[in-house]
Backbone as CSV, one residue per row, in Angstrom:
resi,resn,N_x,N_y,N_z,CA_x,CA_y,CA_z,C_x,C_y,C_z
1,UNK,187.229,104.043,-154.898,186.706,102.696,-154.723,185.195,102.696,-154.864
2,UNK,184.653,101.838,-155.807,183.203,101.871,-156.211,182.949,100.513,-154.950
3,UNK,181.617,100.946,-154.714,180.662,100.454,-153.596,179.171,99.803,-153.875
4,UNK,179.413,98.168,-154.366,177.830,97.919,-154.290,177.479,97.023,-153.187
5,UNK,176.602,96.140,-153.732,175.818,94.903,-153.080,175.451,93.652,-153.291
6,UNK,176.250,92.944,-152.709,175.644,91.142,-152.953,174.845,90.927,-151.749
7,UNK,174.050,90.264,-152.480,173.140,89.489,-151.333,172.797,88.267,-152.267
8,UNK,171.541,87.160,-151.520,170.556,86.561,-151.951,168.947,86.716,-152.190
9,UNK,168.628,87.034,-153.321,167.268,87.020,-153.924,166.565,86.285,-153.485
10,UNK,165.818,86.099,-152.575,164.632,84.978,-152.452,163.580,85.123,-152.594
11,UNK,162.681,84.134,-152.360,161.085,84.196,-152.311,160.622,85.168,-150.933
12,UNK,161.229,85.063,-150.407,160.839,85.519,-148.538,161.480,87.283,-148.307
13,UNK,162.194,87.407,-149.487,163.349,88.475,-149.158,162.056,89.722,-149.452
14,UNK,163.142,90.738,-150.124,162.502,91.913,-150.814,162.478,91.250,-152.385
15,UNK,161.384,92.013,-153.042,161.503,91.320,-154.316,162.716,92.470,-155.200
16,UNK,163.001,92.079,-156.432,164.242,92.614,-157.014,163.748,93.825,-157.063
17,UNK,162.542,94.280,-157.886,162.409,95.632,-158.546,162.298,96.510,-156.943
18,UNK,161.778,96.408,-156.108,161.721,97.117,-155.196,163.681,97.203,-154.292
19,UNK,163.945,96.028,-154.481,165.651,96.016,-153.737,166.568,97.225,-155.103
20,UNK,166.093,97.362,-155.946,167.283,97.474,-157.478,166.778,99.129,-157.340
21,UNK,165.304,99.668,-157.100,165.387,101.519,-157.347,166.015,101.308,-155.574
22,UNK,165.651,101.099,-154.466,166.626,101.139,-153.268,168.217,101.385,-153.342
23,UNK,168.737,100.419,-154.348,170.322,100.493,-154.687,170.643,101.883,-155.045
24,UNK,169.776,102.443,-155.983,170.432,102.958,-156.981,169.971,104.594,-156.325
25,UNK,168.738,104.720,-155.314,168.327,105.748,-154.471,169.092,105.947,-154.045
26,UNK,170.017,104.963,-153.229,171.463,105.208,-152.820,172.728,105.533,-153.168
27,UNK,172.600,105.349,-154.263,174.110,105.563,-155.188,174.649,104.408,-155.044
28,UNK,174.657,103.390,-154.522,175.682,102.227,-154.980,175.630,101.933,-156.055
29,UNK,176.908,101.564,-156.801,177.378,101.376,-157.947,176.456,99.742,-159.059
30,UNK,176.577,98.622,-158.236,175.865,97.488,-158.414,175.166,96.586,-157.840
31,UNK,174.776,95.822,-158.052,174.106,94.450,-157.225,174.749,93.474,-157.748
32,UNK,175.302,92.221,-156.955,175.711,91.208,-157.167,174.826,90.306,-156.708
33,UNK,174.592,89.061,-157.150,173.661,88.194,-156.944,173.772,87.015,-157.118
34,UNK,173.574,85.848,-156.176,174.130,84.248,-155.685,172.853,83.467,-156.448
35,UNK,173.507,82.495,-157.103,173.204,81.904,-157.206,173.106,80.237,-157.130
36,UNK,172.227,79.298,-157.023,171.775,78.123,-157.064,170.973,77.629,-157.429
37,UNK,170.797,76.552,-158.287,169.547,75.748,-159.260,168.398,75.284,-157.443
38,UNK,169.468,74.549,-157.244,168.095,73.726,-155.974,170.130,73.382,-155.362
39,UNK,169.314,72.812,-153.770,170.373,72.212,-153.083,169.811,70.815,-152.657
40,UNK,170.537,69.615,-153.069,170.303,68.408,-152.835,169.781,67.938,-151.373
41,UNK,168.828,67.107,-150.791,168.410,66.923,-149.592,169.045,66.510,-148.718
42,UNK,169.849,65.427,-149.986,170.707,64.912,-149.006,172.085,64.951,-149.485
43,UNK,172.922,65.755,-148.453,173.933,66.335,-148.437,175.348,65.685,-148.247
44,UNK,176.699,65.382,-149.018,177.888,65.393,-148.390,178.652,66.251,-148.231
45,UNK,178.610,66.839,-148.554,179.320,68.253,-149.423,179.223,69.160,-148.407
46,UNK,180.160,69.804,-146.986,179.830,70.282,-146.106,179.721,71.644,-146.398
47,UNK,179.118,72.171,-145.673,178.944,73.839,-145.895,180.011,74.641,-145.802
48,UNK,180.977,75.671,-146.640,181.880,75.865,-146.393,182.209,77.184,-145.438
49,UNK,180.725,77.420,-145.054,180.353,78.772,-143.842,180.442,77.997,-142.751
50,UNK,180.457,76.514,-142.483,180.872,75.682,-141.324,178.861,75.708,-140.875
51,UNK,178.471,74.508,-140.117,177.288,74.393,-139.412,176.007,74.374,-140.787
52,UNK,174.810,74.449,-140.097,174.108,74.358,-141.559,173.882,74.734,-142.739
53,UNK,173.427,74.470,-143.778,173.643,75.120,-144.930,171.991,76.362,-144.413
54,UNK,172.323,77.674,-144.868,171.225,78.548,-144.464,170.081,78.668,-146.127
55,UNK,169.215,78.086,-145.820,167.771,78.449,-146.314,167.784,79.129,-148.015
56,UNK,168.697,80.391,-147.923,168.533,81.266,-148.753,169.418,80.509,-150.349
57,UNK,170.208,79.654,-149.746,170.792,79.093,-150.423,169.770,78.124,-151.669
58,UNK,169.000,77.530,-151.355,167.854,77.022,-151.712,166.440,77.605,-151.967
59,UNK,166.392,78.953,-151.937,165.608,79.915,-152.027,165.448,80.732,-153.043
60,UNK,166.977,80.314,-153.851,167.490,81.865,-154.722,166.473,81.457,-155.626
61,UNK,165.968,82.984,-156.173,165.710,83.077,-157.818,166.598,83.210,-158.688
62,UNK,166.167,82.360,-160.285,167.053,82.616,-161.220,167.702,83.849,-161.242
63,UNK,169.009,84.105,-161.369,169.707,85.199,-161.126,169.533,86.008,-162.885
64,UNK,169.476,85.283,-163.969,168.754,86.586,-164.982,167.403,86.890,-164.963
65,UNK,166.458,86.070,-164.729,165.241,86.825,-164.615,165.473,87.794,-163.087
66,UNK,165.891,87.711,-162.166,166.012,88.497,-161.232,166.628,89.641,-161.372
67,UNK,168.357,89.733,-162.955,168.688,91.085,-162.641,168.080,91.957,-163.961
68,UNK,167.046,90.967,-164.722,166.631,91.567,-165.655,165.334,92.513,-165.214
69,UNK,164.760,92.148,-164.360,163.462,92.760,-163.105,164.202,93.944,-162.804
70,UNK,165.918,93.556,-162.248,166.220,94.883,-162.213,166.224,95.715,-162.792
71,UNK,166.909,95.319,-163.784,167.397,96.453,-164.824,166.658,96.925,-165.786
72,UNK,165.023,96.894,-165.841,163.879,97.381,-165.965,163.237,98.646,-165.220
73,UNK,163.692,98.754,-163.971,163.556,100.046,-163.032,164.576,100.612,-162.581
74,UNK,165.732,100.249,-162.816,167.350,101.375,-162.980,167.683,101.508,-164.294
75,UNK,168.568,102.695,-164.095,169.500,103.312,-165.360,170.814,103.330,-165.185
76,UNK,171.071,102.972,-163.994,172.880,103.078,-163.598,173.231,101.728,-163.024
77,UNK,172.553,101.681,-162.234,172.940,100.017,-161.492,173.717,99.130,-162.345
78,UNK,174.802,98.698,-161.877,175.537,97.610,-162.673,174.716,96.217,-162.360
79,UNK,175.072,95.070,-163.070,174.001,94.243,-163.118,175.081,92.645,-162.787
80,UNK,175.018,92.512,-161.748,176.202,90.707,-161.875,175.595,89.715,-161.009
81,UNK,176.145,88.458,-161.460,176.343,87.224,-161.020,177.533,87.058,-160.086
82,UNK,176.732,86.774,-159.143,177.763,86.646,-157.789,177.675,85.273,-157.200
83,UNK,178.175,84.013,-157.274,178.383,84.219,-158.787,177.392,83.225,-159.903
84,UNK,177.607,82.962,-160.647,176.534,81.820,-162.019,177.732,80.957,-161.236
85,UNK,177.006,79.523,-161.659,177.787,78.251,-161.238,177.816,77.815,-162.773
86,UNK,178.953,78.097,-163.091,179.130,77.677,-164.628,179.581,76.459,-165.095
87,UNK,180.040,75.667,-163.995,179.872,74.126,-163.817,178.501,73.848,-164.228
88,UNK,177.428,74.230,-164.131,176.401,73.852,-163.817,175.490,74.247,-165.330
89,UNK,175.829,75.055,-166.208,175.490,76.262,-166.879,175.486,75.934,-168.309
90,UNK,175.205,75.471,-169.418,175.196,75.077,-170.942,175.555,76.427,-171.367
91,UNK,176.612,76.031,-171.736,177.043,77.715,-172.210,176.925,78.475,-173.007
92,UNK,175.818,77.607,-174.240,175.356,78.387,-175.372,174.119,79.560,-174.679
93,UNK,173.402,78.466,-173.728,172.202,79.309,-173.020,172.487,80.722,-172.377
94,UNK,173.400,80.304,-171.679,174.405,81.643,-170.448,175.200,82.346,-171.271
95,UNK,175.374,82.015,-172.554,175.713,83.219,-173.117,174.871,84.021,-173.814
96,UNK,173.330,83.393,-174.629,172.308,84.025,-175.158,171.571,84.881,-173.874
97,UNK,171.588,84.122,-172.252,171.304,85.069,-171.292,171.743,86.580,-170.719
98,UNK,173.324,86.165,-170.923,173.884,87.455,-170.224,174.003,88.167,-171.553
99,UNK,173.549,87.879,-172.450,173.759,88.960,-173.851,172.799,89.522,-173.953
100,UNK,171.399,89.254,-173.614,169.784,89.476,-173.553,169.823,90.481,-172.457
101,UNK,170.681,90.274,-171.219,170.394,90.972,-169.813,171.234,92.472,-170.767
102,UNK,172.772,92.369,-171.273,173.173,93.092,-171.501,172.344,94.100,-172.710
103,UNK,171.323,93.654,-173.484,170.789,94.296,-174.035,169.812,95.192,-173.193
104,UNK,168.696,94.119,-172.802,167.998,95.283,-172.130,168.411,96.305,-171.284
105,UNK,169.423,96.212,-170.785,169.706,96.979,-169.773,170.802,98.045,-170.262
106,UNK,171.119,98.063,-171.455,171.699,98.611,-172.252,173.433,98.824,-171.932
107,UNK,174.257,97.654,-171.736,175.548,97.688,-171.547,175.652,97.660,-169.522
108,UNK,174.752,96.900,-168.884,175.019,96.822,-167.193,175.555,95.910,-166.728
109,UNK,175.700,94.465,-167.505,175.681,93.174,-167.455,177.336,92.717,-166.585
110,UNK,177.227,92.270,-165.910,178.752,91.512,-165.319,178.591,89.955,-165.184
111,UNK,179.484,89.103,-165.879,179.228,87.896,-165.418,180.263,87.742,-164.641
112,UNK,179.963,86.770,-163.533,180.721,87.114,-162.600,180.472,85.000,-162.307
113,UNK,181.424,84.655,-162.302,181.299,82.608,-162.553,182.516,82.185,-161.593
114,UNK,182.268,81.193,-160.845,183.204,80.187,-160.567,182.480,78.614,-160.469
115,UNK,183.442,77.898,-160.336,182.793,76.548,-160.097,182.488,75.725,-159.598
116,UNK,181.832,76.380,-158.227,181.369,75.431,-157.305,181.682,74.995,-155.794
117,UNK,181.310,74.401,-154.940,181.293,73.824,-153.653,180.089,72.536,-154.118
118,UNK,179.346,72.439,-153.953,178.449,71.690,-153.837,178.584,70.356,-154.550
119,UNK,179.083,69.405,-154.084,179.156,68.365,-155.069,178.480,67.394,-155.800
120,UNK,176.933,67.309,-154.897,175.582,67.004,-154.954,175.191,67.569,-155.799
121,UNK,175.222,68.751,-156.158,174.181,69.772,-156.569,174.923,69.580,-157.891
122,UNK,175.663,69.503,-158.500,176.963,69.707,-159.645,176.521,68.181,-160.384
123,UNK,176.376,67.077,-159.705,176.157,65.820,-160.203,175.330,66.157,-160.662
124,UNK,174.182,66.643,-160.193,172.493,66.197,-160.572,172.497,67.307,-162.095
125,UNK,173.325,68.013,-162.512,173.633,68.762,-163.529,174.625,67.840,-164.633
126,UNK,175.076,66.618,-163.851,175.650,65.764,-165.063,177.272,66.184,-165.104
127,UNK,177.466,67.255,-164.084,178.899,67.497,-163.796,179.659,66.929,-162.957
128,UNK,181.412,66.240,-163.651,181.728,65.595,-162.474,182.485,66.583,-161.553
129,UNK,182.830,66.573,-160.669,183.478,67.788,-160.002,184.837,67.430,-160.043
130,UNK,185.543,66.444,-160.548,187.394,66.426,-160.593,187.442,67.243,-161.727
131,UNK,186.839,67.151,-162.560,186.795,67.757,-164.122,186.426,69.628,-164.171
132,UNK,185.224,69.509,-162.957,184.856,70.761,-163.434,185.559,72.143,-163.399
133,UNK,187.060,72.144,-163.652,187.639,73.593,-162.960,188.278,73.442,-165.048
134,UNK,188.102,72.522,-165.528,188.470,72.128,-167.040,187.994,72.763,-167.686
135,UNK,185.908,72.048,-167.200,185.057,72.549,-167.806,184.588,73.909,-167.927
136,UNK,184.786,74.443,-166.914,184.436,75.862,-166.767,185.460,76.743,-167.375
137,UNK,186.276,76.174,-167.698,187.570,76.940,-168.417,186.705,76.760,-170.216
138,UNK,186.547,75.650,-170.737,186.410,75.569,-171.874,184.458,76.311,-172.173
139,UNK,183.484,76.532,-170.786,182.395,77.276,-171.512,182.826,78.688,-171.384
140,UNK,184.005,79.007,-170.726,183.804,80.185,-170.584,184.677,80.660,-172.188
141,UNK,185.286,79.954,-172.463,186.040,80.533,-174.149,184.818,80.275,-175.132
142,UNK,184.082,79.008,-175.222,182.976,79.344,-175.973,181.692,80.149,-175.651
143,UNK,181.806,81.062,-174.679,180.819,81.625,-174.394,181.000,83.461,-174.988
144,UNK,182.897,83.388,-174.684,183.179,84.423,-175.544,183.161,84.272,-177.026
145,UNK,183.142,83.081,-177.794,183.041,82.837,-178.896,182.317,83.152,-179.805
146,UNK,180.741,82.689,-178.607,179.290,83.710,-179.128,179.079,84.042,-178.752
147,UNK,179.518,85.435,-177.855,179.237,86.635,-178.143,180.584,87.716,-179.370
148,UNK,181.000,86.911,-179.827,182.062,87.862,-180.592,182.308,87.764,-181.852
149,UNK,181.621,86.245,-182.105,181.633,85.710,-183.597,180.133,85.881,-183.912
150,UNK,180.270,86.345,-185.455,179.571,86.268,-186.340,178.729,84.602,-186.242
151,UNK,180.056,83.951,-186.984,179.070,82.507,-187.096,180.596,81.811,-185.620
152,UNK,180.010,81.390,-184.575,180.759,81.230,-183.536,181.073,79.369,-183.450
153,UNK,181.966,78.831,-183.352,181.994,77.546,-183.403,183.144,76.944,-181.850
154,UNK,183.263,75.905,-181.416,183.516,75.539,-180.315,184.247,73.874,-180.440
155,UNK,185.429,73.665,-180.374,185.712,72.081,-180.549,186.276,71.889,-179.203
156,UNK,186.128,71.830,-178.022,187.572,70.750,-177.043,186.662,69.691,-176.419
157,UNK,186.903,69.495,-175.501,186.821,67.985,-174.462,185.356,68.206,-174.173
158,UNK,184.821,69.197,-173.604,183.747,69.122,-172.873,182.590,69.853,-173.680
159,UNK,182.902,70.964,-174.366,181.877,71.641,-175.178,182.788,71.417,-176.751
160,UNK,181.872,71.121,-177.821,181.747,71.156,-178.815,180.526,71.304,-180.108
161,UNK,181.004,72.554,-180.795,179.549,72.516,-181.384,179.970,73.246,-183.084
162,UNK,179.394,72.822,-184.352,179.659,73.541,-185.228,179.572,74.929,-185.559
163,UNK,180.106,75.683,-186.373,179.286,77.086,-186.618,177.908,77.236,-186.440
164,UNK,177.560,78.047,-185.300,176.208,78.892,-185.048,176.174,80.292,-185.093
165,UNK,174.704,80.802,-185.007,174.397,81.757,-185.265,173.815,81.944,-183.953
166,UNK,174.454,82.967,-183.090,173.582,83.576,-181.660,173.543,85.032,-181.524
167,UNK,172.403,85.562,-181.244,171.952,86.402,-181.302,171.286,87.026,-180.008
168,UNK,171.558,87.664,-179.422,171.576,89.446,-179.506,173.310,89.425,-179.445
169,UNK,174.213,90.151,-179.540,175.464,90.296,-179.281,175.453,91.290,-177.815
170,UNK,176.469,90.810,-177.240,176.139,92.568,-176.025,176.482,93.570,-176.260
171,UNK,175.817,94.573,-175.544,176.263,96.137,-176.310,177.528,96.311,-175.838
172,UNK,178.193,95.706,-174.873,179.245,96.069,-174.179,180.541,95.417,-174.770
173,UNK,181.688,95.769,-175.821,182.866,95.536,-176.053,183.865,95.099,-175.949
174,UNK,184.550,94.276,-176.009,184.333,93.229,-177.027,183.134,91.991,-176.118
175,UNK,183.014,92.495,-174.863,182.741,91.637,-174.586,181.901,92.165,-172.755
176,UNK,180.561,91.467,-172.256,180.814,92.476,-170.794,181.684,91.577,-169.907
177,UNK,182.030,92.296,-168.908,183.308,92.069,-168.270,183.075,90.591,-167.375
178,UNK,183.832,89.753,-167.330,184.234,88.686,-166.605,184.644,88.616,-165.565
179,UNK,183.979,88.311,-164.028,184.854,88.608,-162.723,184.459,86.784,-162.299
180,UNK,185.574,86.731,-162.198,185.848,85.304,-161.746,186.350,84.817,-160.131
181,UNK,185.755,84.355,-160.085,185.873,83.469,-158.269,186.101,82.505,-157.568
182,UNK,186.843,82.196,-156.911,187.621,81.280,-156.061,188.497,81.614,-155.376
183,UNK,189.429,81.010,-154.785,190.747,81.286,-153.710,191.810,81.250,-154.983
184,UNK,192.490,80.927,-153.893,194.263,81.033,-155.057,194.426,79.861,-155.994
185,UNK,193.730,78.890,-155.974,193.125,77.879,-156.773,192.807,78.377,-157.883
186,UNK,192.286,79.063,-157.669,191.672,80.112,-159.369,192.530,81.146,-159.972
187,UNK,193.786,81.446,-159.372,194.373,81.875,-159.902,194.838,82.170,-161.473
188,UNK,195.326,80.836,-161.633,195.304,80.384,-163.325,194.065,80.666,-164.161
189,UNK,193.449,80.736,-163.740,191.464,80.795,-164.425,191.653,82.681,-164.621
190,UNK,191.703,82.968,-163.584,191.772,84.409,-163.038,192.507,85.626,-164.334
191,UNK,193.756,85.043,-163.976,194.717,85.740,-165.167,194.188,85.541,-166.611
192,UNK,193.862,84.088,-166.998,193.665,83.715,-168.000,192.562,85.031,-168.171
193,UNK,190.947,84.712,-167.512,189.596,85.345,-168.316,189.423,86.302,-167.572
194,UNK,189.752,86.571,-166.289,189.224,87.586,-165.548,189.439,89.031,-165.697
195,UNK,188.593,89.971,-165.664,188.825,91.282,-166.359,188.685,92.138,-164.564
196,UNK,188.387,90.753,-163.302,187.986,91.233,-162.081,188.787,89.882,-161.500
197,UNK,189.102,89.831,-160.076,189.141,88.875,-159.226,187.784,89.301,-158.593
198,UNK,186.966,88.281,-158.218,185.986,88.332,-157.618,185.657,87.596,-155.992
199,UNK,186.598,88.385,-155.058,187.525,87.558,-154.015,185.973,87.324,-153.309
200,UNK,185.716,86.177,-152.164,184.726,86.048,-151.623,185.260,85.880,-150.289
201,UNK,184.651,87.042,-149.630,184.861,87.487,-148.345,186.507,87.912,-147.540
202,UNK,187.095,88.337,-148.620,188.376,87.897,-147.767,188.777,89.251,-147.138
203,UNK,189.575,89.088,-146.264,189.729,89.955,-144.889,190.749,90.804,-145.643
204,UNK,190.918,92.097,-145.449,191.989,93.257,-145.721,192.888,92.518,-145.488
205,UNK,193.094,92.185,-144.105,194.601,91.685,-143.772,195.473,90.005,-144.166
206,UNK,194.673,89.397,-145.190,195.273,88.922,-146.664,195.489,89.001,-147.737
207,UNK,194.176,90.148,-147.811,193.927,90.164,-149.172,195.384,90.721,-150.514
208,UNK,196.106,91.753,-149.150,197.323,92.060,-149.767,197.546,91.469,-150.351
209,UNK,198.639,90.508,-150.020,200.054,90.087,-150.453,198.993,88.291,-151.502
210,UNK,197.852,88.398,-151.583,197.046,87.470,-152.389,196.648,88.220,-153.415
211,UNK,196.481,89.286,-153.420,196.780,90.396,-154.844,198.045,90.502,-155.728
212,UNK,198.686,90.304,-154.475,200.184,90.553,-155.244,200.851,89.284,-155.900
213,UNK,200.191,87.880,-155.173,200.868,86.677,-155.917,200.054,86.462,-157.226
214,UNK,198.665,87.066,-157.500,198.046,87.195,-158.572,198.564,88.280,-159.432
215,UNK,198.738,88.914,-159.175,199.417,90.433,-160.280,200.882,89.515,-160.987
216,UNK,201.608,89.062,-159.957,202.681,88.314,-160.415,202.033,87.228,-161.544
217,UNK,201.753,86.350,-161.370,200.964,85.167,-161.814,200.309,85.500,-163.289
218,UNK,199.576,86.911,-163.344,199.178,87.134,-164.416,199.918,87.930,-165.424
219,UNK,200.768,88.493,-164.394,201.768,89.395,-165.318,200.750,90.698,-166.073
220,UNK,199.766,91.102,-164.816,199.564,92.489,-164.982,198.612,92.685,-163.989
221,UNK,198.246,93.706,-163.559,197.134,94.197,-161.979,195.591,93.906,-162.634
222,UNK,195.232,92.963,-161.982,194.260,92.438,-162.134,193.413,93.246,-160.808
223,UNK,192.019,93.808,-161.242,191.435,94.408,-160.560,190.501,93.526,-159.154
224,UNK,190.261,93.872,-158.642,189.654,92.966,-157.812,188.104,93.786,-156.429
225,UNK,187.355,93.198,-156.803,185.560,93.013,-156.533,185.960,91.874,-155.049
226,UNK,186.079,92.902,-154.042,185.589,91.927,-152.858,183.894,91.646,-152.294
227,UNK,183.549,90.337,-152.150,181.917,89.985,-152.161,181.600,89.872,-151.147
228,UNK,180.781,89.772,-150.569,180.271,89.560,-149.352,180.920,90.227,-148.132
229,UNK,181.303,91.586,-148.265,182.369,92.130,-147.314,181.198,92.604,-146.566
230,UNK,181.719,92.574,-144.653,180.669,92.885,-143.544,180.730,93.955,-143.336
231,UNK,180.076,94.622,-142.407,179.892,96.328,-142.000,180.667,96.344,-140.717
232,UNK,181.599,97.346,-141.075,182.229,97.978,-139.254,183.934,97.319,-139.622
233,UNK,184.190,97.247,-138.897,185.707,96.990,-138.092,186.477,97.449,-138.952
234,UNK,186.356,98.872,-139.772,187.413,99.725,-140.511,187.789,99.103,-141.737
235,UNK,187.079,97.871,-142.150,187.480,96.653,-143.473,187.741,97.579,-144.597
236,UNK,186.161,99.064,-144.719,185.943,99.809,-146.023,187.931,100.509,-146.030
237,UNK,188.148,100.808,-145.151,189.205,101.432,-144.953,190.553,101.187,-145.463
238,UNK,190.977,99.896,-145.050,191.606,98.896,-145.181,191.815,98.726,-146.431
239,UNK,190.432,98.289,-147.618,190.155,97.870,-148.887,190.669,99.124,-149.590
240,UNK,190.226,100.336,-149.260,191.167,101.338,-149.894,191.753,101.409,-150.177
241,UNK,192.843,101.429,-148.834,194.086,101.220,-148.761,194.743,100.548,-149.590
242,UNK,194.412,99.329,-150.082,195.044,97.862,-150.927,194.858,98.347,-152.146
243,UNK,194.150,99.473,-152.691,193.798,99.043,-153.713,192.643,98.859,-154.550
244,UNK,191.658,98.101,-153.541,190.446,97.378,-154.610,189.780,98.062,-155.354
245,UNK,189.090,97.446,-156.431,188.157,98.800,-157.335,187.138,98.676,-156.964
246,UNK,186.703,98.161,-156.087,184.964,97.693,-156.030,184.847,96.645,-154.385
247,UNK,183.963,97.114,-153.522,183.786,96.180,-152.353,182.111,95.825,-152.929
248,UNK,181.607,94.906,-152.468,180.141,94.872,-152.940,179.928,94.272,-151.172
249,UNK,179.000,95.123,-149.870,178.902,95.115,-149.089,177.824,93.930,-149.047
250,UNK,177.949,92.981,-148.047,176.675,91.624,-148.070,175.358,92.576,-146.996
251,UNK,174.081,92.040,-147.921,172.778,92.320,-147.859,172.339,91.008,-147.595
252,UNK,172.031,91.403,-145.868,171.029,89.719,-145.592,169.841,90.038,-146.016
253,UNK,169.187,88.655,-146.438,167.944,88.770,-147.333,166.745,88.662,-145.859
254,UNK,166.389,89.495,-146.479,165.063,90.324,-145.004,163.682,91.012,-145.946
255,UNK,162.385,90.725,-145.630,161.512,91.532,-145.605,162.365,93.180,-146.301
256,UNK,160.853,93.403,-146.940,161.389,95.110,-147.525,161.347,95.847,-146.513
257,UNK,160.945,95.825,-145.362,160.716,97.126,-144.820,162.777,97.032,-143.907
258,UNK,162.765,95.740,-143.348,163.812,95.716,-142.700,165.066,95.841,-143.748
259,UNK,164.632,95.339,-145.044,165.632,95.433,-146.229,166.128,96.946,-146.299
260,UNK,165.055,97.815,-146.312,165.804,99.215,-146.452,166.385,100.041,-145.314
261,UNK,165.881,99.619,-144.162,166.796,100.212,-142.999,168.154,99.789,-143.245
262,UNK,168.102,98.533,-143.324,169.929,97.701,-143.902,170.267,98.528,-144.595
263,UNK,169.998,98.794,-145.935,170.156,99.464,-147.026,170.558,101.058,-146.176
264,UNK,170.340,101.998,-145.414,170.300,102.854,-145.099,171.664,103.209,-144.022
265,UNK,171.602,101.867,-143.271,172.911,101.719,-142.588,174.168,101.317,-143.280
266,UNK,174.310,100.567,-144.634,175.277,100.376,-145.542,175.690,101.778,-146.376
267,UNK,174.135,102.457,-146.716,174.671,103.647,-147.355,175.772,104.541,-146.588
268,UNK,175.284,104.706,-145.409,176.206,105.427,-144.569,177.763,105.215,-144.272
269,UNK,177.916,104.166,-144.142,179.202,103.330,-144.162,180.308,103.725,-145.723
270,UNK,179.185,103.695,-146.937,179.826,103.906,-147.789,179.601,105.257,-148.598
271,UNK,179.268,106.229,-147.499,179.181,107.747,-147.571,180.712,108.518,-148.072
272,UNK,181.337,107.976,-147.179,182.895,108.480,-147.470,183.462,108.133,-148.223
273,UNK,183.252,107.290,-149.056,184.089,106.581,-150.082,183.934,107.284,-151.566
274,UNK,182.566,107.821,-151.421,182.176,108.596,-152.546,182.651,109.429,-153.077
């Protein structure tokens, strides 16, 4: 079982290049990374952590200039979106992005997309949210389109565009890998593009038999990236146990100095797994 890290990037946090040689001093496998454009002031859309929406949420940095910072001072670190709000996302752009990240960084790149909570935040992007589980289905086929076609073209409901020419391609075959996110809602999405389930937060003791109605569903073992998983109560253990290929342990966003003690107490945790 490979072992990285999601957190949130902020202004207040550690900055990337100093959080990304930390990762990789450690041996964890990747960084995953949250993203949000801005969060609306005024809110309906309740927080789905329950009580206020926390700070960092509204804090994030662009998540490619942030894992491209990374992947300027590592050589191993895997590189993802934990996740892009691809509701939110023009998909010619997000695909010339994560093809650019995948270049420089020479094959690290994970896009990692679902579509949303925020219903505020999704409007002010021109997205309606009954639609958007459609939409995110149709950028994510034209997003594989260009990166895989020569001259790449796009016709359905929501994206349409003639033969283009996009450029860099990723180094990574046919395509870099797709980990997709939501509950069992996403299922269908999941099987369809996902090369990962990209479960968010979920406890060992569901995650089972919610693997298994997805393996069914897709009609083959779909790998699965648990996000935001906490430290202690035997969870690393557990996740073993099931299966998973990848836990990415949550990194609260803190000052560098307190950032790497964290960092030091996670390594340990995921000492044995190695």
């Amino acid at each position: 079982m490979k072992i990285g890290v999601s957190t949130f990037v902020t202004d207040r946090g550690i900055a990337p290049t100093a959080l990304a040689r930390a990762l990789e001093a450690r041996n964890f496998d990747s960084l995953f990374i949250a993203e949000h454009t801005h969060i609306p002031a005024s809110r309906e859309t309740p927080y789905p952590g329950g009580g206020d929406l926390p700070e960092v949420y509204y804090r994030t940095l662009d998540p490619f200039v942030t894992l491209a910072a990374a992947a300027a001072v590592t050589d191993r670190l895997l590189l993802g979106t934990g996740i892009a709000l691809l509701s939110q996302r023009d998909p010619i752009i997000t695909a010339k992005e994560v093809a650019s990240l995948d270049h420089v960084s020479r094959g690290r790149a994970i896009l990692g997309v679902g579509v949303g909570w925020n219903r505020e935040e999704m409007r002010n992007h021109g997205t309606e949210p009954g639609t958007r589980g459609r939409l995110v289905d149709e950028r994510l086929l034209a997003i594989r389109e260009l990166w895989t076609e020569e001259k790449a073209e796009f016709h359905g409901d929501f994206v349409d565009f003639d033969p283009v020419y996009s450029w860099p391609k990723p180094v990574q075959r046919p395509h870099p890998p797709i980990y997709v996110g939501g509950g069992e809602g996403a299922f269908p999405r999941i099987a369809r593009f996902g090369d990962s389930w990209l479960a968010n937060s979920v406890p060992a003791d569901r995650l089972g038999e919610q693997m298994d109605r997805l393996n069914d569903l897709a009609n083959r073992e779909v790998p699965v990236t648990v996000f935001a998983a906490p430290r202690g109560g035997g969870g690393l253990e557990r996740y073993a146990e099931l299966g998973v290929d990848r836990v990415l342990l949550y990194l609260p966003t803190r000052p560098e100095a307190e950032t790497l003690e964290y960092l030091d107490r996670l390594a340990a945790d995921a000492a044995p797994f190695r």
